[in-house]
Structure formats: structure tokens, C-alpha cells
C-alpha positions as CSV (number, residue, x, y, z in Angstrom):
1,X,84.9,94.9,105.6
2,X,81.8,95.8,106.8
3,X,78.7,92.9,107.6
4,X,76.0,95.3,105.1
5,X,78.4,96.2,102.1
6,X,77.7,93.9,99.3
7,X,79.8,91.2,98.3
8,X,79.8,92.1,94.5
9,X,81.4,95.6,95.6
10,X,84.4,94.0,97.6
11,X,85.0,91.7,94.7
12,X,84.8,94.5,91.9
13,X,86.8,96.7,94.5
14,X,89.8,94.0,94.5
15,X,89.2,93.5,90.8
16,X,89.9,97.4,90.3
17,X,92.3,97.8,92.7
18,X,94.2,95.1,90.6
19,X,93.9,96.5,87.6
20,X,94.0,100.8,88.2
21,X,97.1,100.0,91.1
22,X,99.2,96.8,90.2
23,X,99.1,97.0,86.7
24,X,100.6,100.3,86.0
25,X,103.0,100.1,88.6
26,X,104.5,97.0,88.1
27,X,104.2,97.8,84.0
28,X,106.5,100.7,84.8
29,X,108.9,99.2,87.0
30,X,109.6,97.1,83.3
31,X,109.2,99.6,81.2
32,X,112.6,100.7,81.6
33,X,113.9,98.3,79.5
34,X,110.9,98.0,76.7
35,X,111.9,99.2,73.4
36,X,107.9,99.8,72.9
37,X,106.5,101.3,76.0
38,X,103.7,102.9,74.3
39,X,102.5,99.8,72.8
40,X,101.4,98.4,76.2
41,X,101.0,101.9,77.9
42,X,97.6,102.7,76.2
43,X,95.9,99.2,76.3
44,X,96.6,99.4,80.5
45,X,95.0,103.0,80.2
46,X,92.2,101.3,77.9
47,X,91.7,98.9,80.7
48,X,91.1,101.1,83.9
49,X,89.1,103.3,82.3
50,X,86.8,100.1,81.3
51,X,87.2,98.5,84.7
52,X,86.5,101.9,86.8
53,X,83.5,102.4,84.2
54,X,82.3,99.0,84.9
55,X,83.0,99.4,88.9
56,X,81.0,102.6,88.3
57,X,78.0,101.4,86.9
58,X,77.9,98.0,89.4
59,X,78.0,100.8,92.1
60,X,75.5,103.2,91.1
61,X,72.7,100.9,92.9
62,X,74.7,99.7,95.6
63,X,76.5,102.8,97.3
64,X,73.6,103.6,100.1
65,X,75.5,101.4,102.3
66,X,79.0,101.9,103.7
67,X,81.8,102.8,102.2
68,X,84.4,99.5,101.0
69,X,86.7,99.0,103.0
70,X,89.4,96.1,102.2
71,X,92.6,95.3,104.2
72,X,95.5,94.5,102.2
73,X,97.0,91.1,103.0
74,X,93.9,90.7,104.8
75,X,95.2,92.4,107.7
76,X,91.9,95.2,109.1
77,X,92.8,98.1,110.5
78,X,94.6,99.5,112.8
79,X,97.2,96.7,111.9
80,X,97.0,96.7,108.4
81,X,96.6,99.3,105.3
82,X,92.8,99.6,104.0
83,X,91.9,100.3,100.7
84,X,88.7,102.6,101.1
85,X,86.0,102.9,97.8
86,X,82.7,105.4,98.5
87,X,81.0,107.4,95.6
88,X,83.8,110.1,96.4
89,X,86.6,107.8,95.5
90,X,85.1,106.3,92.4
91,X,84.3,109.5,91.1
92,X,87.7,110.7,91.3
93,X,89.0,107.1,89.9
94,X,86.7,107.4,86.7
95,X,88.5,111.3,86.2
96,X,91.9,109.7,86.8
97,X,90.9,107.4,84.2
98,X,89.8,109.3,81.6
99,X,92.5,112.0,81.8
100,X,94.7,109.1,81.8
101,X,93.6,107.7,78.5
102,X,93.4,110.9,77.2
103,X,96.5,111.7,78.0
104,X,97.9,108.3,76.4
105,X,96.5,108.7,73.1
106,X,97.6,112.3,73.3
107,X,100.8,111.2,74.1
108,X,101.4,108.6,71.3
109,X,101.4,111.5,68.7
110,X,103.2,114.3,70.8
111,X,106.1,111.6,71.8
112,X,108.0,110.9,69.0
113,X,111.4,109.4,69.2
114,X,112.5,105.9,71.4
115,X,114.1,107.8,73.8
116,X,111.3,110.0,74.8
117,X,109.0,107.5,74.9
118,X,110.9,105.1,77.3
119,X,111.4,108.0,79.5
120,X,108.0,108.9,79.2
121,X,106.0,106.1,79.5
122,X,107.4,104.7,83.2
123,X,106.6,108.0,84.8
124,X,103.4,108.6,83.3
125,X,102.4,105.2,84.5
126,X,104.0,105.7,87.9
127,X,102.0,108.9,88.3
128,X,98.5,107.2,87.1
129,X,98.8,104.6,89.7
130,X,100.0,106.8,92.4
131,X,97.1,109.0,91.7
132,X,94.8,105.9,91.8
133,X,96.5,104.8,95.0
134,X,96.2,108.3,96.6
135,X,92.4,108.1,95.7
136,X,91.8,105.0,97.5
137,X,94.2,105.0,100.6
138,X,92.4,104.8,103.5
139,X,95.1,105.2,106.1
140,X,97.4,109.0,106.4
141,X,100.9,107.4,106.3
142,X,100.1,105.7,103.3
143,X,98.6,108.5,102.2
144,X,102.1,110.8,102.5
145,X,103.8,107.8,100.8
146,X,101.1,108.6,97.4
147,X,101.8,111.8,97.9
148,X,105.3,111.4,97.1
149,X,104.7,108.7,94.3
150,X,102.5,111.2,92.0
151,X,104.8,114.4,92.9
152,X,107.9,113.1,92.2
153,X,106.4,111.0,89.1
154,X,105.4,114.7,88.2
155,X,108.4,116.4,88.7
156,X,110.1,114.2,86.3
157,X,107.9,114.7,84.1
158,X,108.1,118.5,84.1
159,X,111.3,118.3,83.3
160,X,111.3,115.8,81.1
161,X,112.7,117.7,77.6
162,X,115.6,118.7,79.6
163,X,115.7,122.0,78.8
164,X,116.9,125.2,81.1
165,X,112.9,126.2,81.5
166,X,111.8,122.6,82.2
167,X,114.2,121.9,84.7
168,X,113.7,125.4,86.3
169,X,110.0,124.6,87.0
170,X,110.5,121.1,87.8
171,X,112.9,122.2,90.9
172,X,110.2,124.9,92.0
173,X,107.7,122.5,91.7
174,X,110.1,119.7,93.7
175,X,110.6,122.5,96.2
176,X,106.8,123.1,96.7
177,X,105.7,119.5,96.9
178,X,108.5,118.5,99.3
179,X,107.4,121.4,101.7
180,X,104.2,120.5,101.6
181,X,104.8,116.7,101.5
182,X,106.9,116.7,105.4
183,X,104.1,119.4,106.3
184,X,101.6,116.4,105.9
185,X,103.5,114.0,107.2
186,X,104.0,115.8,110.3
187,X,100.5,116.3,110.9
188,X,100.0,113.0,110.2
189,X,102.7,112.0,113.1
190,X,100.9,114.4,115.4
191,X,97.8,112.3,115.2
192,X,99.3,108.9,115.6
193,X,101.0,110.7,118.4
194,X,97.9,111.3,120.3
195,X,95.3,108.5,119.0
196,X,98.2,105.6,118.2
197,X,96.2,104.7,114.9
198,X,96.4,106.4,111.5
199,X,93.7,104.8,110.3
200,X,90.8,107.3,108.6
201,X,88.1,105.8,109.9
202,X,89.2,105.3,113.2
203,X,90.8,108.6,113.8
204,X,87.4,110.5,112.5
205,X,85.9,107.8,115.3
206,X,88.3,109.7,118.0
207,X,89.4,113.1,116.8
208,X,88.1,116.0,118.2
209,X,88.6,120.1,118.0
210,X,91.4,119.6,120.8
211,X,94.6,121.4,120.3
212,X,96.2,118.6,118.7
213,X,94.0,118.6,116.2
214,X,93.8,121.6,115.2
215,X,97.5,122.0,114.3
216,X,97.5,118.2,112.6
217,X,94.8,120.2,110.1
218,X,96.7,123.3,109.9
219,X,99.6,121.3,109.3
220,X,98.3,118.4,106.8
221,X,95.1,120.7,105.2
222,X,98.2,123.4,104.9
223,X,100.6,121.3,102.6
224,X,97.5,119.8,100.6
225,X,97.1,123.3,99.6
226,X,100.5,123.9,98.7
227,X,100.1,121.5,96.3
228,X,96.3,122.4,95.0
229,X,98.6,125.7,93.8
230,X,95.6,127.2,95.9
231,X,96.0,131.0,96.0
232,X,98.9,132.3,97.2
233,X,100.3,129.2,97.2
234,X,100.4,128.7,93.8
235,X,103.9,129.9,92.9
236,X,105.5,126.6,91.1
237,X,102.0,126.2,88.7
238,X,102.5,128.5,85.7
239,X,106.0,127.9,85.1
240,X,105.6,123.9,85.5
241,X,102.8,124.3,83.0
242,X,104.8,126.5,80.8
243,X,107.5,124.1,80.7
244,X,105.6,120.7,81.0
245,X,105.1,118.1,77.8
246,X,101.0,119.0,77.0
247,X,100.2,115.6,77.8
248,X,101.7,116.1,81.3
249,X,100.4,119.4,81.9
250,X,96.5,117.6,81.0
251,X,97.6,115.3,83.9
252,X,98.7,117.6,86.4
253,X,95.2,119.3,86.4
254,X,94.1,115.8,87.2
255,X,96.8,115.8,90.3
256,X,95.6,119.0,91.4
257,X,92.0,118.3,91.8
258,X,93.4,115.1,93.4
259,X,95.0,117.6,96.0
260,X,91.4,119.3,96.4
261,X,90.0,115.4,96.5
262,X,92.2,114.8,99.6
263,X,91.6,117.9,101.3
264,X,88.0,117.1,101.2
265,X,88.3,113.6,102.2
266,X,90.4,114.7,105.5
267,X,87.7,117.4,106.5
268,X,84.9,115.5,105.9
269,X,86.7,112.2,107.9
270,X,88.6,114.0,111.1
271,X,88.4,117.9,110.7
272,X,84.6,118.3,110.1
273,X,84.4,119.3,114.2
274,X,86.6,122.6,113.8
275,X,85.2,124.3,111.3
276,X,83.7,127.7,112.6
277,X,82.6,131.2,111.1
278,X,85.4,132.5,111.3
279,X,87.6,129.9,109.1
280,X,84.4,130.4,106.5
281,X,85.3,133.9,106.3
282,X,89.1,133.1,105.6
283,X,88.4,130.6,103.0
284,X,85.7,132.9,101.1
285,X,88.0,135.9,101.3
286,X,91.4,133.6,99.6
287,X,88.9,131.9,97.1
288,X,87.8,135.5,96.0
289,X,91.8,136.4,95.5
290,X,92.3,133.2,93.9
291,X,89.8,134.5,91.5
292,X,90.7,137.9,91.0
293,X,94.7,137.3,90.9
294,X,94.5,134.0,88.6
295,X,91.9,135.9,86.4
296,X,94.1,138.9,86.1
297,X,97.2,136.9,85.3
298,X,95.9,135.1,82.6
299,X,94.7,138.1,80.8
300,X,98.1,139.7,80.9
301,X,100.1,136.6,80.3
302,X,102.1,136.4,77.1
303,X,102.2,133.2,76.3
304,X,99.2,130.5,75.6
305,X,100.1,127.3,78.4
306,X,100.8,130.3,80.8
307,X,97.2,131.6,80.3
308,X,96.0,128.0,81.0
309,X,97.9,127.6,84.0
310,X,96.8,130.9,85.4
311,X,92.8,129.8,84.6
312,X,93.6,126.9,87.0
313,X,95.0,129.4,90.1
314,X,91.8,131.0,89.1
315,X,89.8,127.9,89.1
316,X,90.9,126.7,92.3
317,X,89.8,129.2,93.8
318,X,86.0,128.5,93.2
319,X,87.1,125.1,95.1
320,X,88.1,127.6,98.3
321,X,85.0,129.2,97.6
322,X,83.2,126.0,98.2
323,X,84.5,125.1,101.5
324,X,82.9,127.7,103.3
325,X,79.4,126.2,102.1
326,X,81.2,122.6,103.7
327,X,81.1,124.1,107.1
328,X,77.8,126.3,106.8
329,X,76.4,122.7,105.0
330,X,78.6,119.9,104.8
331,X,75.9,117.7,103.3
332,X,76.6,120.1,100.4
333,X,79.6,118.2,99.2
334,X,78.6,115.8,96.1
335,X,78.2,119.5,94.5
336,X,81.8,120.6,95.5
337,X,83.0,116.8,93.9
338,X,80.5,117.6,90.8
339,X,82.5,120.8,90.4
340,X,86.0,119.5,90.3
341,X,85.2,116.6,88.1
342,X,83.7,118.9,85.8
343,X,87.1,121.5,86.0
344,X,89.5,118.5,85.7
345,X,87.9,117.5,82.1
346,X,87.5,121.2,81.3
347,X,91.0,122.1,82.1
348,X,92.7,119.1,80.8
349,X,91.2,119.7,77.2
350,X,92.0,123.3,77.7
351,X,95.7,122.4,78.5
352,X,96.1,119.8,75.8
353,X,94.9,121.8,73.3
354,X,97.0,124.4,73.8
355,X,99.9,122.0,73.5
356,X,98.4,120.7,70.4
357,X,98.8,124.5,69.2
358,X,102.4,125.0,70.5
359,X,103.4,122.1,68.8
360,X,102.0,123.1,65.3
361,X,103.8,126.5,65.6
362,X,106.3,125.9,67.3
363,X,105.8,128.5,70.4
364,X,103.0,129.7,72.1
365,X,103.4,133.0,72.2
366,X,99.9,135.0,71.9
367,X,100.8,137.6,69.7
368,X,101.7,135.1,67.0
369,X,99.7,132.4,67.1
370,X,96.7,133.8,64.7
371,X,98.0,131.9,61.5
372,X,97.8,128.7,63.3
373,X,94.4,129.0,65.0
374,X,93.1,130.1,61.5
375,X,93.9,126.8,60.1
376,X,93.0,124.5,63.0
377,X,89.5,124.4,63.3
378,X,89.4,121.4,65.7
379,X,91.7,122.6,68.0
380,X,90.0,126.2,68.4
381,X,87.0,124.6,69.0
382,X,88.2,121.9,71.6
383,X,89.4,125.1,73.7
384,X,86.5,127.2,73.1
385,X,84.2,124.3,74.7
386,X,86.3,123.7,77.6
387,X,86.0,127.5,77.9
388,X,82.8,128.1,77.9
389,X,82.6,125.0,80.5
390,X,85.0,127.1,82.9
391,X,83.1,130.0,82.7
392,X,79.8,128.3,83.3
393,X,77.7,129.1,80.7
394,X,74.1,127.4,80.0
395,X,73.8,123.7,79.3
396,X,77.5,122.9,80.5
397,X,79.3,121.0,83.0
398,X,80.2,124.5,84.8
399,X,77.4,125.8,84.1
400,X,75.4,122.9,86.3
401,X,77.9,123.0,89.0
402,X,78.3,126.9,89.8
403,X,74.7,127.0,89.6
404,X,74.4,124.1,92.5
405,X,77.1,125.6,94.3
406,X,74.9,128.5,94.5
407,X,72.0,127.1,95.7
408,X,74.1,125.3,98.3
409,X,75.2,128.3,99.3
410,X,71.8,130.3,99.6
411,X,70.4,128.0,101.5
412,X,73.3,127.3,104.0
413,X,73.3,130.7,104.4
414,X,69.4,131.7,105.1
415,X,70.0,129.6,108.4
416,X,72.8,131.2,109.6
417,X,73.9,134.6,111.3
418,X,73.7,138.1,109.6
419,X,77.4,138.4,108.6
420,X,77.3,134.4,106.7
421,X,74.2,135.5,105.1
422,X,76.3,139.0,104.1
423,X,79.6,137.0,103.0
424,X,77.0,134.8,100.9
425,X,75.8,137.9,99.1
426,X,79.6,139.0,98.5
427,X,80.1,135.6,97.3
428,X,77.9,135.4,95.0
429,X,79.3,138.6,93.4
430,X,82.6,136.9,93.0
431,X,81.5,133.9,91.3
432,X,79.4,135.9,88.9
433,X,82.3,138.1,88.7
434,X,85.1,135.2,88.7
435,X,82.6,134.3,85.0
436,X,82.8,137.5,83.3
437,X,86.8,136.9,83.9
438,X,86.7,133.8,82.5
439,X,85.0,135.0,79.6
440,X,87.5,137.6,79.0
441,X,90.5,135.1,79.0
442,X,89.0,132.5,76.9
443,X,87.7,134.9,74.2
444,X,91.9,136.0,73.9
445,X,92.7,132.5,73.8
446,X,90.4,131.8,70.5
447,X,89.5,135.4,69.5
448,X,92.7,135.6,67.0
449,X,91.2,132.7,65.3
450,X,88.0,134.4,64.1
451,X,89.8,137.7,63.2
452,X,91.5,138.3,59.0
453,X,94.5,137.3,57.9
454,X,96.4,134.0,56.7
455,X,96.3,130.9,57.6
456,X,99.0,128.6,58.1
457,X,98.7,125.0,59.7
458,X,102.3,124.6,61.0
459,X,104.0,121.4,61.6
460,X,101.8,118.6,61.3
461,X,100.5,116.6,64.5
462,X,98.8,113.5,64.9
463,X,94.9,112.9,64.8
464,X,95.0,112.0,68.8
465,X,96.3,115.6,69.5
466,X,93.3,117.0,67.9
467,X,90.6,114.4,68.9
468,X,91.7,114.1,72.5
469,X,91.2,118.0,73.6
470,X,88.2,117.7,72.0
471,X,87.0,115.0,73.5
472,X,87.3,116.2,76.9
473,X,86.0,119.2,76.5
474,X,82.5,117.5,74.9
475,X,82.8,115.2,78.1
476,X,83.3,118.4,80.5
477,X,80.0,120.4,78.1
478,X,78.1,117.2,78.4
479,X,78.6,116.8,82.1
480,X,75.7,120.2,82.5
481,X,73.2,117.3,80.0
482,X,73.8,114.0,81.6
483,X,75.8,114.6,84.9
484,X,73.2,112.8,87.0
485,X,74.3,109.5,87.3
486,X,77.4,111.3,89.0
487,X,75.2,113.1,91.0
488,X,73.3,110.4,92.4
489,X,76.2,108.3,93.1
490,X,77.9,110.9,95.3
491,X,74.0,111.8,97.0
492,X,73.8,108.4,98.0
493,X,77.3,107.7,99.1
494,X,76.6,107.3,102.9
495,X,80.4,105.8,103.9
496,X,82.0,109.2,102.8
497,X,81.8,110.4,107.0
């Protein structure tokens, strides 16, 4: 622990650590044998979201300083394991925590028998701590062993109805994250190879652009984005979204921005020193195919959850976009955080309530779904406002955070060479452009609704599947109103590098 961090944070950090970490894991280690899962699973999703909100507004005043750092067992680094909590981390613990009680109180109306529910319930809690874990990790083995906590939670959960589609995508998606998961951990062992610490901290205290270096990042940075479905890497995502319970398919947006979350913590920690022009260029020119193939493939996609998933390849590839402006300006990157944070909520409501719709009908195929969105006013609207979030328009979260990316990107750019200040222009085309898109996929999503004909509800579903998409998606709109207590968390957050 550092002399100047605050002895309130370390406590709270323990406190949290307890309660986001221990709790869920050991809850579903016994959950096995509950009869009654769900009963405990939502109060422990109540509870981290209250004590990450609580950590977040204790921190708020207190994160100038550097970041938390607290050995487990009270052993410090480069013997033990450190947990590691900067403005960067808690931000991505309070998403976590709200998709997670989303997700739960989602998930109490879409599950419905015993059986379900005590094969739902461990996983789901094994995946929310594992993503929690993941977020505060402060060492790369340990990292690799989150990794393969909330991906093979995940793939569980994929496949979790049992059906030919669902176990299809989970083995493409178990395919894709092992790949990517012994791609990291060989990176990993390549820097412990050379420094003999795998420590954060300390190896961004010793790492340099050396050669060894440089293929640890292509190595670790290349599975991450394996596993971000980052463009064209992105094979397993639409059919584990097509196949995936719409509570899980809310969560695995979460898990991919988690992906993004790691990617950034690793550059901004060890890899900062390599980034060049030329790796700029690269980035820029696969965000703009992220955003040109994703958008395409969503408006030819037949079925609803597919559409979704395809918004995300999309999506993701604003995140590519934004690396660029990391190595033109990497004091830029609270706006790259402020991004994801508002696509997780945006995407999550999107996904849910699309499940909410398949559910009432049945399917979710597009040509047939008019009746239903006729007669669920809620759920139409839930998707439309985590639409207009994802394409950015006025007084949104989206909005807000393509707007900064912008700027970040203008001015990196006016102090650089001719061809950065030429790709800038380009990409400023493609996030205009990557909007319009947007626009043109949402509007099939809800247009059916507004258009003549009958109306008919389907089966019935439970108040949490319409409440829940709806309330992320006010949370991702409201994010563009009230977003800068976030902001000024991250802009103060001086133990992120």
C-alpha cells in the first residue's frame, strides 16, 4: 500500500473486495445444492451494487492520489497477488454491478423452473465475481486465471438450454476464448521470462519497447481482442448471442467491455512505450471495418438477438477507433472509459429487451415480430432509448462520449504529422458515418412497431423483463445529463499509469 493513499480507501477497498469477490463465489460454490438459488442470488447482486455505489461516492474526493493497492494475505508484491482499485477499476466495478442486478431481476422472471434456476444461478454468480476479480487484479497470472473464470462461467451459460444452437455457439465461443486465453498466458510467461515479476506495476516500472515486449503485447493485447469479438475477430459473437438466455447475453456485453477494460489497463501500464504511427493507422483502419461490416450485418440479419449482436461487432469498433487517439494522446483515456461504460448499459438494455420480445413471441425472427412490438409499448421503448444512445444522438450517453472522443481526437491530431492529421479527418467520417448506420438498424428493430396492423401481446412475462431493459437504457440516455461525476473520477485518477 502506498504511504499517501488514504486509509478510508484501503478499508472500503477490503470491504468491497469482500463483498463483489468472496460473496458470490463462495455463494455459488453452495448453490449447487440450494433448492432456492434465486432467493439469495439477487440480495448479493443488491449488495455490490450498494457497496461499489458507496465505494464510489467515498472515492470521488479521494482518487488524486495513487491508485489502491492491497496484498492478499498481506503478502506486497512481487511475492504476493495485489488487488489494484483506481477510478478505472471502480468504474468498470459499478457497470459490473449494475448489469449484474439487472441481469438478476431479469433473470427471476425469464427462469422459470427449479432446474433452470439451480443451473443458472451458480454460473451467473461465478461469472459476476470473476468479472469483478478480473477488474481488480493487479498481477497478469492472476489475470489469465479471471480470464478463464468469466469465459468458461460464460460458456456455460451459452449453452445453458441445451439445445443443438446453444451448444453450437457455446463450443465456438469455448474455441475462441481458449485461443485467446493460452495466447495471454504466453505473453504473460514471456514477461516473467525476462523481468522475473508479473506484477503490473512493477513490470510497467521495467518494460520497455525491446523485442520481448513487443511480442508479449502482440501476444496478450492479441487474445484480449479475440475475446472483445473486435473485428475480424468476432466470429463466435452473433451466434452465442443468438443462442444465449437474454439475461446472459445482457452480461456478456458487460464481459466484452471487460475485454476492452483490460486491453486498456495493459497499454496504459506496460505497452504505452510501443505505440507508433503506424500501429495508429492499423487500429483506425480495423475500427472503421468493424464499423462498416458489424453495421452491414445487422441490417441484413434475419433475426432480432442477431441484429443486437452484430450492433456490438459494430460498436467495438468505435473502441479500436479510440486507441489511436491513446497513442496520439493517452491522457485522452477517461473519454475512451466514458464510452464503454455508456455502450455496456446501452447494449445490455438493447440485448435484454430483445429477449423480453423473443420470449413473448416465441422467436425472434424480424419479419414476424410486428404483432408483438404493437402490444409492448415498454419494451419498444426500452430498445428505442438504448438505440438512440448507440447512435449518439443529442442529450445521451453516446451522444456525450462520441462527441469527446472527437474532440480528443482533433486536438491529438493538430499536433501531429500531416498523414495523423489526414487519418483524423477520415476518422471522423467513419464515426459520423458508423451513426447514420446505427440509425438505420435501430429504426428496423422498432419501426414494425409504429407501422398498421394487429396487435398481439404473446405469452406473458414478468414485470422485471420489462422494467430492467428499460432501466438501463434511461441509465445509458442519462449518462449524456449527469455523466460527470464519472468523468471527474476517471480525470482525477492519477494511479491508472
Amino acid at each position: 500500500m502506498n504511504a499517501a493513499t488514504p486509509e478510508s480507501l484501503v478499508f472500503a477497498t477490503g470491504a468491497l473486495a469482500a463483498v463483489s469477490l468472496g460473496l458470490p463465489l463462495i455463494a455459488s460454490a453452495w448453490a449447487w445444492q440450494a433448492r432456492r438459488i434465486g432467493l439469495l442470488g439477487l440480495p448479493l447482486a443488491i449488495l455490490g451494487l450498494l457497496a461499489t455505489l458507496g465505494l464510489f461516492l467515498d472515492a470521488v474526493p479521494e482518487m488524486d492520489g495513487p491508485a489502491v493497492r492491497v496484498g492478499l494475505g498481506g503478502w506486497e508484491a512481487p511475492l504476493g497477488v495485489t488487488l489494484h482499485l483506481d477510478g478505472l477499476a471502480l468504474a468498470m466495478l459499478l457497470l459490473n454491478a449494475l448489469v449484474a442486478l439487472a441481469g438478476s431481476l431479469y433473470a427471476r422472471g425469464y427462469i422459470h423452473s427449479a432446474a433452470g434456476e439451480r443451473q443458472f444461478w451458480p454460473l451467473w454468480l461465478w461469472l459476476w465475481g470473476g468479472l469483478n476479480l478480473l477488474v481488480l487484479s493487479g498481477d497478469a497470472f492472476n489475470l489469465y486465471i479471471t480470464l478463464e473464470i468469466a469465459s468458461l462461467s460464460a460458456v456455460a451459460l451459452v449453452a445453458l438450454t441445451g439445445d443443438t444452437d446453444a451448444v453450437t455457439g457455446a463450443m465456438r465461443y469455448l474455441l475462441i476464448n481458449l485461443l485467446g486465453s493460452l495466447s495471454f498466458l504466453l505473453g504473460a510467461a514471456l514477461l516473467y521470462g525476462e523481468f522475473g515479476v508479473l506484477d503490473l506495476t512493477l513490470l510497467g516500472e521495467l518494460a520497455g519497447d525491446g523485442p520481448t515486449e513487443r511480442m508479449a503485447a502482440a501476444l496478450m493485447l492479441g487474445g484480449l481482442l479475440m475475446k472483445a469479438a473486435v473485428f475480424p475477430l468476432h466470429v463466435w459473437l452473433a451466434t452465442a448471442h443468438a443462442s444465449a438466455p437474454a439475461p446472459v447475453s445482457g452480461m456478456l456485453s458487460g464481459m466484452v467491455v471487460a475485454m476492452f477494460y483490460l486491453i486498456l489497463r495493459l497499454w496504459l501500464l506496460i505497452f504505452a512505450p510501443l505505440g507508433t504511427p503506424a500501429l495508429a493507422v492499423l487500429l483506425g483502419l480495423l475500427g472503421s471495418a468493424a464499423l462498416l461490416w458489424g453495421s452491414l450485418q445487422a441490417l441484413r440479419a434475419p433475426r432480432l438477438k442477431i441484429v443486437a449482436a452484430y450492433s456490438t461487432v459494430a460498436q467495438m469498433g468505435y473502441i479500436a477507433l479510440a486507441f489511436p487517439i491513446l497513442i496520439l494522446q493517452p491522457a485522452a483515456w477517461p473519454v475512451v472509459v466514458f464510452f464503454a461504460f455508456a455502450h455496456g448499459l446501452a447494449k445490455a438494455a438493447v440485448l435484454m429487451g430483445a429477449g423480453t420480445l423473443q420470449k413473448a413471441a416465441g422467436h425472434d425472427r424480424m419479419n414476424a415480430l410486428g404483432p408483438v412490438l404493437r402490444a409492448r409499448g415498454r419494451t419498444v421503448f426500452a430498445l428505442g432509448l438504448g438505440g438512440i444512445s448507440l447512435m449518439g444522438l443529442p442529450l445521451t450517453g453516446g451522444f456525450l462520449a462520441k462527441y469527446l472522443l472527437l474532440e480528443a481526437g482533433l486536438h491529438g491530431a493538430a499536433e501531429t504529422t500531416a498523414i495523423m492529421q489526414i487519418w483524423t479527418a477520415l476518422w471522423v467520417v467513419m464515426v459520423a458515418l458508423g451513426s447514420l448506420l446505427a440509425t438505420a438498424y435501430i429504426l428496423r428493430m422498432v419501426a414494425p412497431a409504429f407501422a398498421r396492423g394487429e396487435r398481439d401481446p404473446g405469452v406473458p412475462v414478468s414485470a422485471g423483463m420489462e422494467w430492467m431493459p428499460l432501466a438501463l437504457a434511461v441509465g445509458a440516455a442519462a449518462m449524456g445529463l449527469a455523466g460527470a461525476p464519472l468523468m471527474h473520477l476517471l480525470e482525477h485518477t492519477a494511479g491508472v499509469s
